[in-house]
Every structure is written in structure tokens, then in C-alpha cells.
C-alpha positions in Angstrom: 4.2 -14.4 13.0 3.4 -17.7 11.5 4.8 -18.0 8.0 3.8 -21.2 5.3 6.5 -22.5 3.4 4.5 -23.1 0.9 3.5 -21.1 -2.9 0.4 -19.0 -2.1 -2.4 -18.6 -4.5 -5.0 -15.8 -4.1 -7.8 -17.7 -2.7 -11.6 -16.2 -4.2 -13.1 -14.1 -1.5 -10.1 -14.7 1.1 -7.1 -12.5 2.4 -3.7 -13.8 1.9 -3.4 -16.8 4.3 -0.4 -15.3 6.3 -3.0 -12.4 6.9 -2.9 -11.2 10.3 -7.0 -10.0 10.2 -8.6 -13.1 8.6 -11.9 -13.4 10.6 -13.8 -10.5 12.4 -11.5 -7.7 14.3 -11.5 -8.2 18.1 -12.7 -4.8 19.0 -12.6 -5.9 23.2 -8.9 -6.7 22.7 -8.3 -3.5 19.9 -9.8 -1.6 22.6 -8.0 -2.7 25.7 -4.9 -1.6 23.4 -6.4 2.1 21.9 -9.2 3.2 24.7 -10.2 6.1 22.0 -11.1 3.8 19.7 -14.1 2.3 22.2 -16.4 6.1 21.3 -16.5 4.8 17.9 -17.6 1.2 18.5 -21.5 0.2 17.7 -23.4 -2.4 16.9 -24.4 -4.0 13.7 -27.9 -5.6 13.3 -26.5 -9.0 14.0 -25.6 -7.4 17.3 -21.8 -7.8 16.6 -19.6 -4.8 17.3 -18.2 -2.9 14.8 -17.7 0.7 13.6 -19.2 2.7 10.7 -16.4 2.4 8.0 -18.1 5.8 6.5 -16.5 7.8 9.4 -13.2 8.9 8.7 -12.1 9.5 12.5 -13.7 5.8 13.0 -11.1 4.1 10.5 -8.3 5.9 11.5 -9.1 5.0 15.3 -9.5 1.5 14.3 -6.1 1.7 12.1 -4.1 2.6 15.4 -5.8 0.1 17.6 -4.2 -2.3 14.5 -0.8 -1.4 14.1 -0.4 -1.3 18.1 -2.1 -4.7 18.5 -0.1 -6.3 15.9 2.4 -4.3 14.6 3.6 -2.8 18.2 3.4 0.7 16.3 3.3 3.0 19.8 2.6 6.0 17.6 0.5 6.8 14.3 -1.0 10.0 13.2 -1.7 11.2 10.1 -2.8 14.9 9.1 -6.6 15.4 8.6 -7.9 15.0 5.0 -5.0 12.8 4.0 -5.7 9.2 3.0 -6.3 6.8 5.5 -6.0 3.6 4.2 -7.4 -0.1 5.5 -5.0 -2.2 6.5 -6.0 -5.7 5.9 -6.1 -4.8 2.5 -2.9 -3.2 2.6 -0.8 -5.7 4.1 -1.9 -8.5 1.9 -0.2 -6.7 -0.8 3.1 -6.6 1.2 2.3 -10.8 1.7 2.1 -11.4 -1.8 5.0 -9.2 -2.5 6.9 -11.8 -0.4 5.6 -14.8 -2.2 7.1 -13.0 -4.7 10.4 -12.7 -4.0 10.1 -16.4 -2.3 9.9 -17.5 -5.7 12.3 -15.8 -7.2 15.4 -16.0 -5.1 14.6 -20.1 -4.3 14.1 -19.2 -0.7 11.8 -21.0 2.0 9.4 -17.8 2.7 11.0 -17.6 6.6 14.1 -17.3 5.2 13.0 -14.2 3.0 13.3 -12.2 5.5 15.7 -9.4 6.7 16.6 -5.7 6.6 18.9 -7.3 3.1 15.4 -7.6 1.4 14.9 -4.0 0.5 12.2 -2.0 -0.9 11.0 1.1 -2.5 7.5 2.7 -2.0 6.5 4.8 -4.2 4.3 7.6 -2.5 4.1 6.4 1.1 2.1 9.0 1.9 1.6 10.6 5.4 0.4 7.2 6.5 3.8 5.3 5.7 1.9 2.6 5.6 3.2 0.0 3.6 7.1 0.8 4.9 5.2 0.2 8.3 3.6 -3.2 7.6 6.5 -4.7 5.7 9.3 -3.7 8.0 7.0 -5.4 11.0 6.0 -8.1 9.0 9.5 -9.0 7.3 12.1 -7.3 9.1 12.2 -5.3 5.7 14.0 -1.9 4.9 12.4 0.5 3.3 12.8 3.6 1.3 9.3 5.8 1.2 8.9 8.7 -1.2 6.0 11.1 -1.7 5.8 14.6 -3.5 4.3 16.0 -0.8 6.4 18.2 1.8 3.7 17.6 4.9 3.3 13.9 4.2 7.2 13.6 4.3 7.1 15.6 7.3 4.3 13.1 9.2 6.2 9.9 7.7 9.2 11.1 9.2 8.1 11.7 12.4 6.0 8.2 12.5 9.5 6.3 11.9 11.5 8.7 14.2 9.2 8.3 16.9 8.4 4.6 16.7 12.1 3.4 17.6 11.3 0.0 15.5 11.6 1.6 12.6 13.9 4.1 12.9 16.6 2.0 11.6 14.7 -0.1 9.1 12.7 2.6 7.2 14.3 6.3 5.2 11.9 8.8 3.9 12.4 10.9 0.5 11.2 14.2 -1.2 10.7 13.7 -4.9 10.8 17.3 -5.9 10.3 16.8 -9.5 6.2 16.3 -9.4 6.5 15.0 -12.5 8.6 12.5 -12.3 7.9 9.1 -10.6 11.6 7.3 -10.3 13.8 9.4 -11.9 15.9 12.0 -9.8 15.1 10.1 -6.7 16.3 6.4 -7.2 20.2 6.9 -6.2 23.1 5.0 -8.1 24.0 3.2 -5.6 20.7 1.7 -4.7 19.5 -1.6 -5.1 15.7 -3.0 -4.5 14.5 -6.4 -4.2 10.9 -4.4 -5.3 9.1 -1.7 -5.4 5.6 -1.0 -4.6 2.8 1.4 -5.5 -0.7 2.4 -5.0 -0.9 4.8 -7.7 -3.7 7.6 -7.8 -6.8 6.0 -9.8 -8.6 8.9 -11.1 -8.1 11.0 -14.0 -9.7 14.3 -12.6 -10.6 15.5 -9.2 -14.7 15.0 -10.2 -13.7 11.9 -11.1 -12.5 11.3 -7.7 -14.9 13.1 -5.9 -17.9 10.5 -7.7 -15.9 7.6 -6.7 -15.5 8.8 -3.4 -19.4 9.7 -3.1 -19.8 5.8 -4.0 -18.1 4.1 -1.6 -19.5 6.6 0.6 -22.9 5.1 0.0 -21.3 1.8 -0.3 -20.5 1.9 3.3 -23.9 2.9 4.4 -23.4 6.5 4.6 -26.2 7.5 2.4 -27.6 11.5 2.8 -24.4 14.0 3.7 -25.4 17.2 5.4 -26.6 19.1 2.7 -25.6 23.1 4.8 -21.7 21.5 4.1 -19.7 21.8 1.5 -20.0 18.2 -0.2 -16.8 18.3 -1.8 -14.7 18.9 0.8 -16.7 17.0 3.3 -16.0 13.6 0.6 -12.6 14.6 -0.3 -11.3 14.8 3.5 -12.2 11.5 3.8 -10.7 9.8 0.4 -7.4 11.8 1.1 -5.5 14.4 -0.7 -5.5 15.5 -4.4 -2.5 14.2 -5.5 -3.1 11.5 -3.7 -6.2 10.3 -5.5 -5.6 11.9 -9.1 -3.1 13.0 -11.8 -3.5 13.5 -15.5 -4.7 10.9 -17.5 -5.2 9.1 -14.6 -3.5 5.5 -13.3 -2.8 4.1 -16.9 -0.7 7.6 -17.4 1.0 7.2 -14.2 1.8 3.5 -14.6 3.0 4.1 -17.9 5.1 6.7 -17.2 6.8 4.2 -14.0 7.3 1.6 -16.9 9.2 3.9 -18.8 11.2 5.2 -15.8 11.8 1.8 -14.6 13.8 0.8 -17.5 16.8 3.4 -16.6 17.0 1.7 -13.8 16.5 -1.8 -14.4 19.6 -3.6 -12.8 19.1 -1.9 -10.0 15.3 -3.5 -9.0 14.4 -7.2 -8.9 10.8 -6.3 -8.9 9.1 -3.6 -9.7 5.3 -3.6 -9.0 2.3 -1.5 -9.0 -1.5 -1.9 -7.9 -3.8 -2.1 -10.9 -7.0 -0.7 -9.9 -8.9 -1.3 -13.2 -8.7 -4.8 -15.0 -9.3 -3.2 -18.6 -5.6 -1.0 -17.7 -3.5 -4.4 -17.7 -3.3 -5.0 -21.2 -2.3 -1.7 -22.2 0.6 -1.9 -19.2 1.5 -4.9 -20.8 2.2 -3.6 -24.1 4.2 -1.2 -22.6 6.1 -3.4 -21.0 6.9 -5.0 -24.2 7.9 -2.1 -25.6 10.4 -1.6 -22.8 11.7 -5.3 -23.5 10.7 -6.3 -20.0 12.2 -10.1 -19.5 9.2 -11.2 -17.0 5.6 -10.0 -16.0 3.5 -11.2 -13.5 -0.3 -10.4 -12.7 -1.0 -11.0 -9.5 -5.0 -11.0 -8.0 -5.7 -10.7 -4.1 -9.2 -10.9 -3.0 -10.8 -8.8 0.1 -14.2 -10.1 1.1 -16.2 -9.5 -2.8 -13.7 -7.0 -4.0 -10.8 -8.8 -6.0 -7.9 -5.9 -6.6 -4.4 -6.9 -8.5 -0.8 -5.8 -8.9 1.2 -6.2 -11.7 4.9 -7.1 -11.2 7.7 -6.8 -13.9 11.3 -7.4 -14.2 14.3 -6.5 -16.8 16.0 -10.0 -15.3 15.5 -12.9 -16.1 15.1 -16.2 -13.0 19.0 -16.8 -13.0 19.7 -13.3 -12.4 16.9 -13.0 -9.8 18.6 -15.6 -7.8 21.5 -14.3 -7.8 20.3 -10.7 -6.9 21.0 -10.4 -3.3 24.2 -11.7 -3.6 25.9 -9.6 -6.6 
């Protein structure tokens, strides 16, 4: 992969420039690659090929084509109704997530690389996603954990069965559902970062309306009114813990602040997804509170939707430089 040496700066209405999907997807090549994925390929009014984004089997066809075009993923499945999530979008997190640590440990960006650099996702999900993308992207090692027994099961078996990753990425149960980092974060481990795409929504209706939305967002306007509407929005948005928890992603980010300082020599960076632009102050005052030394707010942009993480850490530059090392 071609890598800038470079600082990145989110660029308005542009993925990360180390993006591997800037431009329109080559669904000839995806296809060639994924033959299922050619039953869900139309045509747009411009007469370009595409798929309807509405259609959960659609996106998760088109998600497979991906990762074994680009990623050389063999294998990826994911149970029905769990979240199925877009990977352009997804991986530009993992690009600015390098930038990151670029920065911070003084390194040219090809040289922060390696299964050394390691990180923690928080709720990886069935899809495994981001442990996927960053340990193809950066060499990376990963630790993914989830709540959920069935979506440890399926990440499991995605890095068991995909031999490129069976030595780069471990999967954990948090059996404490309410608790983020605590219980699961051993003594002896140490992150460069930690990433999370937290659940938004503060109630299942809540999720369910947002879900409806982007629905009709995507095109997909009238749903078949002799089904049951919930369950036919919900299977494709993904699970309930995956998409709410009380008090919704303020209360969960809160709550990681306030874990994350127990364990604050043992991260570089921890970071989180940000959903919401009105929720970033209130992190930040938590933060405060928790005497973090440095906080970063960091925007991405995909297409005319600009999302955000924000990224904090309990050490200051000198100790970030040194943090691999120690």
C-alpha cells in the first residue's frame, strides 16, 4: 500500500488520502473476486453500476468482494441481523489512527508499522472489522472485545480461518456488561490505542427512528407493510447492544473516560468515535476532570457526512515517544 510521509489533514468531503476506495468501487473487478456479489449489482440513472445500499445482503456481499480485493480476507461472515458496517468509512478511522501515532512517536508513517504497534478494539463485533483493516493495513496486532458470546464466536472463527490474521489478532469476552475496560484490560498489557465505535442511541426507538432514516436516506422509501417493521429495520442496523445502551453514547463514553484513567500508563491513545458534535464538550470536561495530559479531536469526512473521534492521553509528547520502547 502506498503510504505519504507526510501530516494528513481531513480534507472537506474526501476520505483519508491513504484510503484504498477513493473514487467509485470497480464492481467488474469486485466481481471477478466475489461472483455472488454480481446478483446484487444494478444500475443507477447515470447508467453506472452499483448496488442498493438499503439491502442488507447487498452491503454485506459488497463488504466481502472488499476485504478479498484489497485486504486478501478469503473468508468473512457475519450472523444475520448483526451490524454490517461500510468499510471506506471504517478504515479511514484506522488511517487517521496512524497519523496519530506518526505524530506522536516521531516516526515517518511507513515506519509506524508492525505487529509492536498494538491495539485495543472495543466491541469488535461479529464483523471484526476494524482488527481486520488495521492488521492488513499496518501489520497491526490487535486485541477485539465484545459482550456478546455469538459475536466472539463469529470473530473468532473469521481470524482462525483467515491464516493472516491468526497470529496478528486475539478475541475477548467482556463478561461484565457493564463494564467497558475494566476486568478485561490485563496488567501486563500495553496499547499504542484503542478504538471504538460506541452504540449512539439511548433507547431501542431511538435506534429503530434512526435506522428508518437512513433507510429512506438510501432510497428505500415504503417497507412491506404485512412485516414486522421493527424487526425488518433492526436486522439491518445490527444488534441491540450494538446500537444502544442507557443514556446513550455520551453515557458510554463517559463511563470509558472514567475507566481509562485506571489504566492510563498502560495506553498511548485512547480514542472513541463521536457520533454527535454537541457530545464533545461534555467528553471534554470529563476528561478534565480525569486530569487527562492531551486531547485531540479529530474530523474525517465521507462524501457530505463529516464524523469525528476524539483521542486522549494521560502522557504527555516525551512519554509518548518513548512508549514503545519502555
Amino acid at each position: 500500500m502506498k503510504k505519504s510521509s507526510s501530516k494528513v489533514t481531513s480534507v472537506k468531503g474526501k476520505l483519508h488520502p491513504r484510503n484504498l476506495h477513493l473514487g467509485q468501487y470497480d464492481f467488474v473487478a469486485l466481481i471477478k473476486v466475489c461472483p455472488d456479489l454480481a446478483a446484487s449489482v444494478i444500475h443507477n440513472p447515470k447508467g453506472e453500476l452499483t448496488i442498493d445500499f438499503s439491502d442488507a445482503q447487498s452491503v454485506l456481499l459488497l463488504n466481502r468482494a472488499l476485504l478479498i480485493y484489497f485486504y486478501d480476507i478469503k473468508f468473512w461472515q457475519i450472523p444475520a441481523g448483526y451490524l454490517c458496517p461500510p468499510i471506506p468509512g471504517r478504515v479511514d478511522y484506522i488511517h487517521y489512527i496512524a497519523d496519530l501515532l506518526s505524530e506522536s512517536f516521531a516516526l515517518d508513517i511507513t515506519k509506524t508499522t508492525g505487529s509492536q504497534i498494538k491495539g485495543l478494539d472495543i466491541g469488535c463485533g461479529a464483523n471484526c472489522i476494524y482488527p481486520i483493516l488495521g492488521s492488513r493495513s499496518y501489520d497491526w496486532s490487535f486485541v477485539g472485545i465484545d459482550i456478546d458470546a455469538l459475536a466472539i464466536k463469529t470473530a473468532k472463527l473469521l481470524v482462525d480461518v483467515n491464516k493472516n490474521l491468526s497470529k496478528k489478532v486475539t478475541i475477548r469476552q467482556q463478561k461484565e456488561s457493564k463494564q467497558i475496560l475494566t476486568g478485561i484490560v490485563k496488567k501486563t498489557d500495553r496499547f499504542a490505542f484503542t478504538m471504538c465505535n460506541p452504540p449512539f442511541h439511548a433507547s431501542m426507538e431511538k435506534a429503530t427512528e434512526g435506522s428508518l432514516l437512513k433507510q429512506k436516506n438510501l432510497g428505500k422509501k415504503s417497507l412491506n407493510k404485512q412485516s414486522n417493521t421493527t424487526n425488518s429495520t433492526l436486522n439491518f442496523a445490527g444488534q441491540a447492544h450494538e446500537l444502544s445502551c442507557e443514556g446513550g453514547e455520551i453515557a458510554f463514553v463517559k463511563q470509558m473516560v472514567i475507566e481509562s484513567a485506571l489504566i492510563k500508563e498502560q495506553v498511548c491513545w485512547f480514542t472513541c468515535l463521536v457520533s454527535k458534535s454537541e457530545n464533545v464538550n461534555p467528553i471534554k470536561k470529563c476528561l478534565q476532570q480525569q486530569v487527562a495530559k492531551q486531547v485531540r479531536v479529530i474530523e474525517m469526512s465521507q462524501g457530505h457526512k463529516i464524523s469525528r473521534f476524539i483521542a486522549w492521553s494521560y502522557l504527555d509528547a516525551e512519554q509518548q515517544k518513548d512508549f514503545l520502547v519502555v
